[in-house]
C-alpha positions in Angstrom: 0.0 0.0 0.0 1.4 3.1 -1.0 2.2 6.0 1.5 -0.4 8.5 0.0 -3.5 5.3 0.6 -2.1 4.8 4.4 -2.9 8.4 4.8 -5.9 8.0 3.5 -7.1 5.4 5.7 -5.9 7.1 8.6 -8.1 9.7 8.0 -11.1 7.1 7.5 -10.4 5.6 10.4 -10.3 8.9 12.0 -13.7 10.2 10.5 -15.3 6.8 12.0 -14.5 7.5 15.4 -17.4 10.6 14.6 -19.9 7.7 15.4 -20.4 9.1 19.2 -22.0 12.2 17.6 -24.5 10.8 15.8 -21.9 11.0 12.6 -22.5 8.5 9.7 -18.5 7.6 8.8 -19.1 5.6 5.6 -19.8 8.1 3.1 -16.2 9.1 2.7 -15.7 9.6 -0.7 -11.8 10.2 -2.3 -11.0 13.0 -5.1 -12.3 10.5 -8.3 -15.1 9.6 -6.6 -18.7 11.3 -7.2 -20.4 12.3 -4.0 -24.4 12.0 -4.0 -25.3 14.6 -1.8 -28.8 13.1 -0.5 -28.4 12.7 3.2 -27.2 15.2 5.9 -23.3 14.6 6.6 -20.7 13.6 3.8 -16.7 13.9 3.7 -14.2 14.4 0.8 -11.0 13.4 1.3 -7.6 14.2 -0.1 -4.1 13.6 -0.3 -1.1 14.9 -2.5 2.7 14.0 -2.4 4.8 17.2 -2.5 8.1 16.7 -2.6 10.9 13.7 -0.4 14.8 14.4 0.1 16.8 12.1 1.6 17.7 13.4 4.9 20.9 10.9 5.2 22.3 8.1 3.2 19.7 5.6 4.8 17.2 7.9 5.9 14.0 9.4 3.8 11.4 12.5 4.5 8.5 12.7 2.7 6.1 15.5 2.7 1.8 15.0 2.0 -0.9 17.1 2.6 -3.7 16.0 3.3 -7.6 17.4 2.9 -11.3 16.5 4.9 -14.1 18.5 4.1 -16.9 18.1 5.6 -20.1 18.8 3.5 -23.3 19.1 5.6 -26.5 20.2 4.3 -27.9 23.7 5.1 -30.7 22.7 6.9 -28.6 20.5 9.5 -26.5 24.1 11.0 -23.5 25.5 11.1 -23.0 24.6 15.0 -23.3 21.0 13.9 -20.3 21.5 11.3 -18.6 23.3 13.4 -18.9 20.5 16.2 -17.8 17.7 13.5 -14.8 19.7 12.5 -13.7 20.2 15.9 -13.8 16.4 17.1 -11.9 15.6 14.4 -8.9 18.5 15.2 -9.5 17.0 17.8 -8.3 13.3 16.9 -5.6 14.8 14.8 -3.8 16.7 17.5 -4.3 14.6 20.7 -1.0 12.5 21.4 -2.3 10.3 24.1 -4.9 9.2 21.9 -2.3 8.0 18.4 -3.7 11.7 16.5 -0.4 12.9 16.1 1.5 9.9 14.4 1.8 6.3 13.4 3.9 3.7 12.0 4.1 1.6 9.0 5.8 -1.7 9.0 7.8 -3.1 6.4 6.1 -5.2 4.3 9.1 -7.1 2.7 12.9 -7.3 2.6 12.8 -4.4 0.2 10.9 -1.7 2.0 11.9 -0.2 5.0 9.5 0.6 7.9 8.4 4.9 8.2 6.8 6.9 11.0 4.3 9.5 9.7 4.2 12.4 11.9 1.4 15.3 11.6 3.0 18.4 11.1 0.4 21.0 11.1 -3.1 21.2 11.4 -5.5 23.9 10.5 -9.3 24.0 10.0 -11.1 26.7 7.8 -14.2 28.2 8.5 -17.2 27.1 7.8 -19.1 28.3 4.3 -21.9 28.2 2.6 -21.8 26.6 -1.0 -24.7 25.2 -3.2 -26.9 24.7 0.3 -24.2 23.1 2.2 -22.1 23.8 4.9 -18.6 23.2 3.7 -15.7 23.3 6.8 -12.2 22.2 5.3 -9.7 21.0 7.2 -6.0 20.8 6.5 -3.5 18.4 7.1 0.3 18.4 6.8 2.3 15.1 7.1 5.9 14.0 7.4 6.8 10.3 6.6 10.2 9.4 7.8 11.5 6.2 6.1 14.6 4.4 7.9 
């Protein structure tokens, strides 16, 4: 599995810990795929390489950044949005709780294992678009291979 799809699935698993607030997780839909927008709460999600360097002869950083908006309709409320968005900064930034990092094992003799750390996280506000509440959230990631 590539580096950019663990990412990814990090931030699924992430969204499905929303469950506590009434949050259905599984419409989670990535960049090619076409969200239907019947129902109240959807997420889009995103990731992009931008560049790696090696930082010594064995060592390699890699840099992503990573995207979750979440798309609720207008009629469901801005507080509610705004709640969503937050419990998921939430997740992303709590250290005793695995938000901040993780690991990825080798999965043969020729890979090497990496720890992906978040580097920064920011959430926009929220905005109205084609009657739906729209709050994107911003995530920047550092995967150091060994």
């Amino acid at each position: 599995m590539t580096h950019s799809a663990q990412i990814a699935a990090y931030l699924r698993a992430g969204i499905k810990r929303l469950a506590n607030l009434g949050v259905d997780a599984s419409r989670v839909y990535a960049p090619n795929e076409r969200a239907t927008t019947t129902g109240d709460v959807y997420f889009q999600i995103a990731v992009t390489s931008v560049d790696a360097r090696l930082e010594t002869e064995r060592q390699r950083v890699s840099r992503y950044n990573a995207s979750i908006v979440v798309n609720l309709r207008e009629g469901e409320g801005v507080r509610r949005a705004d709640a969503i968005a937050d419990e998921l900064m939430r997740f992303f930034n709590a250290p005793d709780e695995g938000g901040r990092g993780f690991s990825i094992p080798a999965d043969d003799a020729s890979s090497r294992p990496a720890f992906v750390y978040l580097n920064s996280a920011r959430r926009e506000p929220a905005k109205l678009e084609n009657a739906r509440f729209r709050v994107p959230l911003s995530l920047a990631w550092e995967i150091h291979e060994t």
